[in-house]
C-alpha positions in Angstrom: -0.9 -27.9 -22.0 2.0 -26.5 -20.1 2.1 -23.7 -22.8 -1.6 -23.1 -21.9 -1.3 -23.3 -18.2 1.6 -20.3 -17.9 -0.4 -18.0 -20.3 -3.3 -18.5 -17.9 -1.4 -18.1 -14.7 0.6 -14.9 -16.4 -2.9 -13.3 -16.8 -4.1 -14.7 -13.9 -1.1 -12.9 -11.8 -2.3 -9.5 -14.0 -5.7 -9.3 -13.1 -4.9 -9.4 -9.6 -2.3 -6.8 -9.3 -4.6 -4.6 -11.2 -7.9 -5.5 -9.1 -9.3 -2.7 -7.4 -7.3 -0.1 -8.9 -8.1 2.5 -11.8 -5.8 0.2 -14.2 -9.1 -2.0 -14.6 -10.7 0.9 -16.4 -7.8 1.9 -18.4 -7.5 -1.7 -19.6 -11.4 -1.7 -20.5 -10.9 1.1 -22.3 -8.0 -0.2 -24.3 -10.0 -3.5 -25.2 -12.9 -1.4 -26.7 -9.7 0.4 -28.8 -9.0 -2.4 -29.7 -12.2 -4.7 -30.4 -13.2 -1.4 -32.7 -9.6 -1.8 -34.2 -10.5 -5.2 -35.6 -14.4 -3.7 -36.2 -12.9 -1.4 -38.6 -10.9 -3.9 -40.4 -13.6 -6.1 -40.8 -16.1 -3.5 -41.9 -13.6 -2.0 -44.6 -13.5 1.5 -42.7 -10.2 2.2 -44.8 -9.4 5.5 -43.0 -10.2 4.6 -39.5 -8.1 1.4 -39.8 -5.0 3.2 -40.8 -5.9 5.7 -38.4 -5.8 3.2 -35.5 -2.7 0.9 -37.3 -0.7 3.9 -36.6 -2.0 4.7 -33.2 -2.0 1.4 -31.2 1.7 0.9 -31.2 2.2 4.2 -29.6 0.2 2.6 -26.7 2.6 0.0 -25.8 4.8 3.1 -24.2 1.7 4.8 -22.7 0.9 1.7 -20.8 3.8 2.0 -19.7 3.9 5.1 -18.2 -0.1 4.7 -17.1 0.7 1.3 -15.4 4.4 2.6 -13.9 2.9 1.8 -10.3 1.2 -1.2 -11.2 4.2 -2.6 -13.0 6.4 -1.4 -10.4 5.1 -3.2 -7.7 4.7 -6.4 -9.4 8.1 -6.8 -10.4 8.4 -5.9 -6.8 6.5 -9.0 -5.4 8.4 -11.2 -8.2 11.5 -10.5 -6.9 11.0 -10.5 -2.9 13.2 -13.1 -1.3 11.1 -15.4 1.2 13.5 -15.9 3.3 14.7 -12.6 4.6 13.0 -10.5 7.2 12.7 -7.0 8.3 14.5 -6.7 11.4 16.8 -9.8 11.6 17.9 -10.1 15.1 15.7 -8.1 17.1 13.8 -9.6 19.7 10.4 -9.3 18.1 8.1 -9.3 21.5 9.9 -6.5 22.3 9.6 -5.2 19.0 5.7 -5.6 19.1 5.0 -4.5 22.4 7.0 -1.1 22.0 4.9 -0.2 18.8 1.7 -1.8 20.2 2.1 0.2 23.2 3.1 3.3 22.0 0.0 3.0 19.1 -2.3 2.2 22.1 -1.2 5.3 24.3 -1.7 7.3 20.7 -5.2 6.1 20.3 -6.6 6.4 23.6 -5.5 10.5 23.3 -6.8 10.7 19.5 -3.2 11.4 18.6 -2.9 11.2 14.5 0.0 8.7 14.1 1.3 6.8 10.6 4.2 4.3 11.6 5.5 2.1 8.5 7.9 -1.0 8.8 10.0 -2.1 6.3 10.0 -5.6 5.1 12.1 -7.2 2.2 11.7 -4.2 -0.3 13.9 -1.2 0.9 12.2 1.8 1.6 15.2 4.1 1.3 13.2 7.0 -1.6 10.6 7.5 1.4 13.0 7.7 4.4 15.1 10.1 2.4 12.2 12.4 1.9 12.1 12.8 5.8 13.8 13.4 8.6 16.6 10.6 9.4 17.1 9.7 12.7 17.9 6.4 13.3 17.3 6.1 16.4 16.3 2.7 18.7 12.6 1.7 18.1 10.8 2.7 21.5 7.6 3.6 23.1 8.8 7.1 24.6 10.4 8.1 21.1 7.2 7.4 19.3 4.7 9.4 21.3 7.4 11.5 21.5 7.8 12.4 17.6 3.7 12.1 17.4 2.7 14.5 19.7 0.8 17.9 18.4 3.6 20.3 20.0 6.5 18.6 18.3 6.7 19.8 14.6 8.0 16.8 13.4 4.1 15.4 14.2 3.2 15.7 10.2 3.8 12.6 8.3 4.7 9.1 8.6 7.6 7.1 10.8 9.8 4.7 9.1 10.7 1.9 11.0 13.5 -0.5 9.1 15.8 -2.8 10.5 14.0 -2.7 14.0 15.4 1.0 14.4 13.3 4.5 13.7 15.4 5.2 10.5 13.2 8.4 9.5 10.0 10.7 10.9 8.1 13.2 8.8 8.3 11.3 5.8 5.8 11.8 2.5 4.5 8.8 1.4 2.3 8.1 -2.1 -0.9 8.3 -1.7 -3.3 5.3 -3.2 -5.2 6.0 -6.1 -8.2 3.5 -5.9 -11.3 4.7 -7.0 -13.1 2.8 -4.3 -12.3 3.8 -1.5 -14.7 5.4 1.8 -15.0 8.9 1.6 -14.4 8.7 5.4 -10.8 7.9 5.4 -8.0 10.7 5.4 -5.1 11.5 4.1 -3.1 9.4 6.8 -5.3 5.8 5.9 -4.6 6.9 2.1 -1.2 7.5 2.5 -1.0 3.9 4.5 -2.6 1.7 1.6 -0.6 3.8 -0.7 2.9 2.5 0.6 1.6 -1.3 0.9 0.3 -0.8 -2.9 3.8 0.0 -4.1 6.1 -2.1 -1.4 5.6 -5.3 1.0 5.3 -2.8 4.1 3.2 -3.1 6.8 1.8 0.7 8.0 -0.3 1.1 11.2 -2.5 4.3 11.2 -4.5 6.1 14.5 -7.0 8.5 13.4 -7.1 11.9 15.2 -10.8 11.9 14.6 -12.0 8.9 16.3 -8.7 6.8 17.9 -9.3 4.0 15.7 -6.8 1.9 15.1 -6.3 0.5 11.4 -3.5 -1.9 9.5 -2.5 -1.6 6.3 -1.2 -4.7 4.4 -0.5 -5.4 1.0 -3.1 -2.9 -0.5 -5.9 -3.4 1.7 -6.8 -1.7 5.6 -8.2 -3.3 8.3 -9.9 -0.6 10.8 -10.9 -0.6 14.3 -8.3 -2.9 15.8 -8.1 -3.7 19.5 -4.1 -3.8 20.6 -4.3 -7.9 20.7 -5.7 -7.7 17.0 -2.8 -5.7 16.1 0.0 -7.3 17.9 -1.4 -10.6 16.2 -1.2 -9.3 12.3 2.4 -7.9 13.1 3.2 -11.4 14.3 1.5 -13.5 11.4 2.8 -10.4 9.1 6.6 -10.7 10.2 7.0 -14.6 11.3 5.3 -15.8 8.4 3.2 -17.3 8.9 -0.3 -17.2 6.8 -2.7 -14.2 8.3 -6.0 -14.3 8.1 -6.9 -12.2 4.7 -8.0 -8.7 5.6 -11.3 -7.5 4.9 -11.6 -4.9 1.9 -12.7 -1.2 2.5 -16.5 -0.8 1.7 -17.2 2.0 -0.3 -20.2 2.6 1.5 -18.6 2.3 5.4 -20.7 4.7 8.0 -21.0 8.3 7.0 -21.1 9.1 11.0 -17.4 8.7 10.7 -14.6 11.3 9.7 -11.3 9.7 9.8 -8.1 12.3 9.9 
């Protein structure tokens, strides 16, 4: 029974990393491989059997490489430590109301913004692919560094440790074949970094003003500054957040997010 019960949690644990993402397809694909595999045997097809006998172990390194993000980021959530936080020390009220402030200012201009806090897993590849800084966190400094005239404006802020390690930094952008046609390469960008890391990322679209929240994967749009100061709260004191609704594929085409 206990044999039973960790093969069913292990698979279990795999279909939800890879829910939502184009690794379901690639692993329907390689079951049909595979169900024809045993087709062929069963059948006799000689030629197609030794075809595929010498094929399929070749795919244990293509998965591999096809699944690099998915494995990546679950070793990633194996290997978090619970207790640890993101900015250790810091007053966090202040900490919220600077970034909730500054994010507010942002969206009431329609000032494109993409701010990312660290959590337990470093994000030390992406803040080197910026401009370091490290500078204290603070409202003036962020609508500062977002503002249209200042050409560090393009890409995302990295906040880690409670300080503004980096600005104009390139994050990954997500690959989910899901996803509204209305959100830009800011919102993509955002589920991207929550996909590979534990990082929260808060997004204002220069389109509209909206303010969204990225977590873990998913985006939660059109937040009102109490909404947001709330998910940074349950996000960094953990406690257990209310799960965030999923991106409709079909979300209002009267939209055009930036």
């Amino acid at each position: 029974m206990l044999d039973i019960l960790i093969v069913a949690f292990l698979i279990y644990q795999v279909l939800v990393f890879i829910r939502g993402t184009r690794a379901v397809q690639m692993v329907l694909g390689l079951g049909l491989v595979l169900a024809f595999f045993y087709f062929s045997r069963w059948a006799r097809l000689e030629a197609v059997s030794w075809m595929l006998a010498y094929i399929l172990p070749s795919f244990v390194f293509a998965i591999i490489v096809i699944f690099q993000s998915e494995i990546r980021r679950a070793l990633a959530h194996f290997g978090k430590i619970p207790f640890l936080t993101g900015f250790t020390g810091i007053n966090r009220s202040e900490f919220y109301d600077e970034i909730v402030v500054a994010v507010t200012t942002l969206a009431t201009s329609h000032t494109g913004a993409l701010i990312v806090i660290e959590r337990d897993i470093g994000l030390k590849s992406y803040i080197e692919s910026g401009i370091a800084i490290d500078a204290a966190l603070s409202y003036d400094l962020l609508v500062t560094v977002f503002n249209r005239a200042v050409p560090l404006h393009d890409g995302a802020v990295i906040i880690s440790n409670g300080r503004i390690a980096a600005v104009a930094c390139f994050l990954p952008l997500t690959v989910k074949p899901r996803l509204s046609k209305e959100l830009g390469t800011r919102h993509r960008a955002a589920i991207g970094v929550t996909e590979e890391t534990d990082a929260v990322a808060i997004v204002v679209s220069e389109e509209t003003g909206a303010i969204s929240f990225a977590h873990d994967g998913e985006i939660e749009r059109f937040l009102v500054p109490d909404t947001l100061r709330l998910r940074l709260r349950d996000v960094f004191e953990r406690k257990s957040p209310a799960p965030m609704p999923r991106v409709p594929a079909e979300a209002a085409e009267h939209r055009v997010d930036g």
